[in-house]
C-alpha positions as CSV (number, residue, x, y, z in Angstrom):
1,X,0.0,0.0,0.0
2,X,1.1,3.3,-1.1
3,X,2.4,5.6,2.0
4,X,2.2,9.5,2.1
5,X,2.0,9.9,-1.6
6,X,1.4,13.5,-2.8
7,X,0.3,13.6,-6.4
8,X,-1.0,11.0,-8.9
9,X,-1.4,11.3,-12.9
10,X,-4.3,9.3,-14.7
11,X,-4.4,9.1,-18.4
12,X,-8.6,8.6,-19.0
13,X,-9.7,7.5,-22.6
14,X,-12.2,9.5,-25.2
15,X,-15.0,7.3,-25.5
16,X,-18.0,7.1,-28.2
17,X,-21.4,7.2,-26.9
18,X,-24.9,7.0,-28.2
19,X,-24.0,3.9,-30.1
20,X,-25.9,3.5,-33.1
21,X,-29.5,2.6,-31.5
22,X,-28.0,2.6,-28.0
23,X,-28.9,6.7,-27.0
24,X,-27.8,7.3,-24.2
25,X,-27.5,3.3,-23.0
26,X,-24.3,2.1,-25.4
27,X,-20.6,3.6,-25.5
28,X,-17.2,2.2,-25.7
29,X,-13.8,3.4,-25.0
30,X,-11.3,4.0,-27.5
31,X,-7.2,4.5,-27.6
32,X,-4.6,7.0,-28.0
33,X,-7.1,10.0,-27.1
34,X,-8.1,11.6,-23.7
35,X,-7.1,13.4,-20.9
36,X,-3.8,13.4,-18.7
37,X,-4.6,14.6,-15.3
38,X,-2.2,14.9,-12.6
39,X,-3.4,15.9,-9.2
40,X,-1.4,17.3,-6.4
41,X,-2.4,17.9,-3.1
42,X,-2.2,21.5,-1.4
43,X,-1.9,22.7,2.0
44,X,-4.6,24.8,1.6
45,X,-8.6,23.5,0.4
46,X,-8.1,26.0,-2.4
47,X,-8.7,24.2,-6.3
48,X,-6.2,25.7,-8.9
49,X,-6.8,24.8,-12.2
50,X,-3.9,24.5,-15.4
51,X,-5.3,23.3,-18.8
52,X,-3.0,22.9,-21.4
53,X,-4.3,21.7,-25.1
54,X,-7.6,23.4,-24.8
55,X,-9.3,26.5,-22.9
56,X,-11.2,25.2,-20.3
57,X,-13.2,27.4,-17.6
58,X,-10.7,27.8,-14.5
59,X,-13.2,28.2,-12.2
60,X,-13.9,25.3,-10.0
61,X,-17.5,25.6,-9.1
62,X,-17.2,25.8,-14.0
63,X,-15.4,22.9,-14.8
64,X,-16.4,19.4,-14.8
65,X,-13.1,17.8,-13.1
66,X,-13.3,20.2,-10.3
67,X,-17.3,19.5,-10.0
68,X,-16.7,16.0,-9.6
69,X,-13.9,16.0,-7.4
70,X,-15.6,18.3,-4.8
71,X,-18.7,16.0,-5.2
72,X,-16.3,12.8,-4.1
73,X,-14.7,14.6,-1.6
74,X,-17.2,15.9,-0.1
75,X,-18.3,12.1,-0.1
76,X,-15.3,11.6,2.1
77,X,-14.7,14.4,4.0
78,X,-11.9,15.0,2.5
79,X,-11.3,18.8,3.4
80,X,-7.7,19.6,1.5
81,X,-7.2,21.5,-1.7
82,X,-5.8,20.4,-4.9
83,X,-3.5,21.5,-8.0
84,X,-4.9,19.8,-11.1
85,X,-3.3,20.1,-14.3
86,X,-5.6,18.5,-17.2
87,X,-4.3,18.2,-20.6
88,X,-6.2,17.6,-23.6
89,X,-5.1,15.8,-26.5
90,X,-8.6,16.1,-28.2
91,X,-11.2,18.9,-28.4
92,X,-14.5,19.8,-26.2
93,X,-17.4,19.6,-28.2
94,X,-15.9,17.2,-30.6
95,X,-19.0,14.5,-29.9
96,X,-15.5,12.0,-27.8
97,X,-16.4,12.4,-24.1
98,X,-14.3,15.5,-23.4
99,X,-16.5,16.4,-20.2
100,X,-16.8,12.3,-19.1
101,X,-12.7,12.0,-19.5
102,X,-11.9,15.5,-17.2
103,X,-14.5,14.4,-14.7
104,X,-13.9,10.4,-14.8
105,X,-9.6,11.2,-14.2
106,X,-10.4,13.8,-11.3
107,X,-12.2,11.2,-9.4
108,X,-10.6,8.5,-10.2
109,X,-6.8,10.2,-9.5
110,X,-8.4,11.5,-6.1
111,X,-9.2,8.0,-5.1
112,X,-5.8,6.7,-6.0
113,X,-4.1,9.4,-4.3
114,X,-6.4,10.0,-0.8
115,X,-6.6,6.1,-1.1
116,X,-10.1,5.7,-0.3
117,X,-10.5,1.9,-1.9
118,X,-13.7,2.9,-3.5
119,X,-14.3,0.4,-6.7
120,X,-14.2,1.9,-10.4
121,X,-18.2,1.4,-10.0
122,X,-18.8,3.4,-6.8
123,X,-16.2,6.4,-8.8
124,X,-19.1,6.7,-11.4
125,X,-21.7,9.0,-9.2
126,X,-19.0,11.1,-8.5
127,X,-17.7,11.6,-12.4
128,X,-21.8,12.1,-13.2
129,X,-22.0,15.1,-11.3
130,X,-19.7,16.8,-13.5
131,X,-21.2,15.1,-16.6
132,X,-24.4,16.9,-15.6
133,X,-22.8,19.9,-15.6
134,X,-21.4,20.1,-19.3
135,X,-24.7,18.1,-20.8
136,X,-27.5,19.3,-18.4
137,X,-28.2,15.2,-17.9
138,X,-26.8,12.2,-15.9
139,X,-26.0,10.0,-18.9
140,X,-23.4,7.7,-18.0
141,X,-22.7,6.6,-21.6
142,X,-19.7,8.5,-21.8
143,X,-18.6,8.6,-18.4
144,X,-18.8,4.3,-17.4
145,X,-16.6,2.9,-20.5
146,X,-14.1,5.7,-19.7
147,X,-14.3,4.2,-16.2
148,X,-14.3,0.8,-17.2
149,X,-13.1,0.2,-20.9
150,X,-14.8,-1.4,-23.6
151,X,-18.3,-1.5,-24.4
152,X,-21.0,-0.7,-21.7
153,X,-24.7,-0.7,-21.7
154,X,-26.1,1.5,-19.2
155,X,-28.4,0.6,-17.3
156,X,-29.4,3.2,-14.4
157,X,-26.9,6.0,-13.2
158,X,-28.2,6.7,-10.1
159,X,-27.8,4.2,-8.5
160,X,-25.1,2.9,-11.3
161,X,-26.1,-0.4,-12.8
162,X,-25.2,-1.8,-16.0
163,X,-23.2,-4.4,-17.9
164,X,-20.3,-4.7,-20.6
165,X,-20.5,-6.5,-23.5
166,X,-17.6,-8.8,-25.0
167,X,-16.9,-7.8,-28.6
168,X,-14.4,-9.4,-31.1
169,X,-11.0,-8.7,-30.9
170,X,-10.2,-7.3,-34.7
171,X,-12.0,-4.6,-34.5
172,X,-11.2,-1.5,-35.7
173,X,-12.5,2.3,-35.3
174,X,-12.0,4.9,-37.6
175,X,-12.9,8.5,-35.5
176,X,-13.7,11.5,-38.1
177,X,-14.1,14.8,-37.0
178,X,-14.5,17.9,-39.0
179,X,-13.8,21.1,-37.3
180,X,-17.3,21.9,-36.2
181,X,-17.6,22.3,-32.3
182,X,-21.6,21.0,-31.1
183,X,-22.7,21.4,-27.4
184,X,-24.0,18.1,-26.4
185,X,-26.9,20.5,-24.4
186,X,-27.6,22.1,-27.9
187,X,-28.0,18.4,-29.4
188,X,-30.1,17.2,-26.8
189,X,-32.3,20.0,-27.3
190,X,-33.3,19.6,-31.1
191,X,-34.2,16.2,-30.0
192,X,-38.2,15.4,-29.7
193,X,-39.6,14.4,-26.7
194,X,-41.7,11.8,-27.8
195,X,-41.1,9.1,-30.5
196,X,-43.8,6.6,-32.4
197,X,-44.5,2.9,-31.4
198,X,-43.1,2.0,-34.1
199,X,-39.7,3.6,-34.1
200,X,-39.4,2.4,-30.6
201,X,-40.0,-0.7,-31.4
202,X,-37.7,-0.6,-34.4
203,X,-34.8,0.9,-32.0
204,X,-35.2,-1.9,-29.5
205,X,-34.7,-4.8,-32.1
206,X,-31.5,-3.2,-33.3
207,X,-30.5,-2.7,-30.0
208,X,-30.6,-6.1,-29.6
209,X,-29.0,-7.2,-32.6
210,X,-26.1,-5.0,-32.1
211,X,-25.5,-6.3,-28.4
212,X,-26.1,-9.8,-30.0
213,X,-23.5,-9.2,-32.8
214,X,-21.0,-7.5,-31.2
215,X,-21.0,-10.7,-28.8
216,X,-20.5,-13.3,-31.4
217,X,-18.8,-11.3,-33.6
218,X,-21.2,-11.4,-36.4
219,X,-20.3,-8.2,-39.0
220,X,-23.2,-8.7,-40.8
221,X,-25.8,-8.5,-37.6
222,X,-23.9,-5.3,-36.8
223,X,-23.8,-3.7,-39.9
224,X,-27.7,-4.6,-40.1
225,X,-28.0,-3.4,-36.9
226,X,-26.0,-0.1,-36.6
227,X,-28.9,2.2,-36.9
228,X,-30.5,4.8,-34.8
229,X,-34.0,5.9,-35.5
230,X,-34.1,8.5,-32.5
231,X,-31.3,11.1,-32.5
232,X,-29.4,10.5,-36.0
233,X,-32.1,11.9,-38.7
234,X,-32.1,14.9,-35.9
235,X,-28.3,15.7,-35.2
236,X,-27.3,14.7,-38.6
237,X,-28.4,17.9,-40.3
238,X,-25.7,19.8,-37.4
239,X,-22.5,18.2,-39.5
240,X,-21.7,19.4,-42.7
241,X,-21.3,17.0,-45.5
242,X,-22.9,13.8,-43.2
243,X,-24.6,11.9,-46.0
244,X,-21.7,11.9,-48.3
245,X,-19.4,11.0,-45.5
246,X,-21.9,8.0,-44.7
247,X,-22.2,7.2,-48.5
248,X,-18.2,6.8,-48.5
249,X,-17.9,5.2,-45.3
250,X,-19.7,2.5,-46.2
251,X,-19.4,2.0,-50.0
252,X,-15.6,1.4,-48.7
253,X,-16.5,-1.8,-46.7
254,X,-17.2,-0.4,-43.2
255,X,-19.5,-3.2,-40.8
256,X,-21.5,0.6,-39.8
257,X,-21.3,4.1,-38.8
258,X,-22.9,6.6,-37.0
259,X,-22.4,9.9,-35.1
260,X,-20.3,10.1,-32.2
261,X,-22.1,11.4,-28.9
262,X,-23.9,14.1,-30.1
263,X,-21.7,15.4,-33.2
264,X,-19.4,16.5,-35.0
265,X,-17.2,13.3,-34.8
266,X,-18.6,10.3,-36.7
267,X,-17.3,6.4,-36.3
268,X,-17.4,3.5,-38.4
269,X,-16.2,-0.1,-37.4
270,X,-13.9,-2.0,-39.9
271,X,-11.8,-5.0,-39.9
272,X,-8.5,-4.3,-38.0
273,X,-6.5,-5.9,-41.7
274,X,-8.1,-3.4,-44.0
275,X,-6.5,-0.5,-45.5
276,X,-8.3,3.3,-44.8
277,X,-6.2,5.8,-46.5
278,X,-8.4,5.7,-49.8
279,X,-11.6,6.1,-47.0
280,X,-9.5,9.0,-45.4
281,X,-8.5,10.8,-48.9
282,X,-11.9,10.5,-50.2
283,X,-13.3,12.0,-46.9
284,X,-10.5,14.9,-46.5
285,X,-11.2,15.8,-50.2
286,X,-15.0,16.5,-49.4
287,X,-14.2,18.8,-46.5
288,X,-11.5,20.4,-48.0
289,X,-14.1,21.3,-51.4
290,X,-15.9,23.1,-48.1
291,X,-13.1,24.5,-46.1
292,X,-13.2,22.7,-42.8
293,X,-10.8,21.0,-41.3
294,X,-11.4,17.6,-41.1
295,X,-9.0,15.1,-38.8
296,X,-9.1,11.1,-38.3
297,X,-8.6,8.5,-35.5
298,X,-7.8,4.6,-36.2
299,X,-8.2,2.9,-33.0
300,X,-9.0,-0.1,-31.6
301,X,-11.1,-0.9,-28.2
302,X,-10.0,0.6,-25.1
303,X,-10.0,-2.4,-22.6
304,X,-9.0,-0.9,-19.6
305,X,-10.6,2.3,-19.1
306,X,-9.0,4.7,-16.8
307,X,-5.4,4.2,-15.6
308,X,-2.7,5.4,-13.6
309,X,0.6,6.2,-15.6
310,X,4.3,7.2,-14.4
């Protein structure tokens, strides 16, 4: 057990929610994205912020890392202040979890450096307080693969209850997102309220058949599967050039795609053996003809979620 330890660094993974037919239920985590957060104790209870890779709001009672870790240490009675350095290594509003990665490290470095033993589970009420804070809801689609890792159906947040789902090793992720910051409160908001009997029952079955082909690795389940009748003929019309990105996407041999969260980024699953740079050229081309700046992520599936580094 770690002894009189005065700062901790987390690196804690982007993450795609809103899964296809999976609002607000489905998200996974993915790799070589998210935040690095080091926390340091003070000698005072004041909370200084440092961002570095994006302008974030300084104030504590603003940002969703400080939110969170006053909710958890309130939780504890923990009384101490903190220095918290977050850096960023993708943008807010990019549809990747920026709010559930800030608020997911601060609680999770605070429970590895006041050594409260409190499971990666009992650290998601904590992140969803500052969730709620960047979104205006506690959707925990975001915040518990970034906890846990891989995919995650959700369940209930409060209390948190839920269950991940096994998915086949090869495969891949291609992340693209054009230049075109989107609030997740402004997407929710364009939303409607109510939906027919007939979409929801149509949402439900492919629900199923993605968590079902996902699980045995059947492409062609999930590619039949992939679609969201709720949120994506809505948020769609918020990124520029989505249709012919979709039409490229998957004339090029992807199993599906979707939008990210709630916009701009877009995924699409592929085989971990095929090629992507004619995908990518084709793609850049039709943003540049537009002049946004359009950027890509291959990844494959986080497994672990939120970590400590050195």
């Amino acid at each position: 057990m770690r002894k009189n330890i005065n700062s901790v660094k987390v690196f804690s993974p982007a993450s795609v929610a809103n899964v296809g037919p999976g609002f607000d239920i489905l998200g996974f985590a993915i790799n070589n994205i998210g935040d690095t957060i080091t926390l340091t104790k003070r000698n005072d209870e004041s909370y200084v912020m440092e961002a570095i890779g994006a302008e974030l709001p300084l104030n504590p009672e603003q940002n969703v890392a400080t939110v969170a870790l006053k909710s958890f240490c309130m939780h504890v009675g923990h009384k101490g202040g903190f220095d918290i350095k977050i850096e960023k290594n993708f943008t807010p509003g990019s549809g990747l979890g920026s709010s559930a990665s800030s608020a997911v490290g601060a609680v999770y470095a605070a429970n590895e450096l006041l050594e409260s033993g409190f499971s990666r589970e009992e650290l998601i009420t904590f992140a969803l307080d500052g969730e709620a804070l960047a979104s205006g809801n506690r959707h925990g689609d975001n915040v518990v693969p970034c906890m846990l890792g891989g995919f995650v159906g959700v369940k209930n947040c409060d209390p948190y209850e839920g269950f991940q789902v096994s998915f086949p090793d090869d495969l891949n992720v291609l992340i693209v997102f054009p230049d075109v910051p989107i609030k997740t409160s402004e997407a929710r908001a364009i939303l409607p309220q109510t939906v027919t009997l007939k979409d929801g029952i149509k949402q439900a079955a492919n629900m199923a058949g993605l968590i079902k082909g996902l699980m045995d690795g059947d492409y062609s389940l999930i590619k039949a599967s992939l679609q969201d009748v709720f949120a994506q003929p809505h948020r769609k019309k918020m990124i520029p050039q989505y249709d012919r990105v979709e039409d490229i996407i998957m004339k090029n041999g992807a199993i599906g795609f979707n939008i990210s969260g709630s916009g701009p980024a877009m995924f699409a699953f592929f085989n971990k053996n095929q090629g992507l740079t004619e995908v990518k050229r084709q793609i850049e081309s039709v943003y540049n003809a537009e002049q946004i700046h359009v950027q890509f992520l291959e990844s494959t599936i986080n497994k672990n979620g939120v970590t400590v580094v050195q």
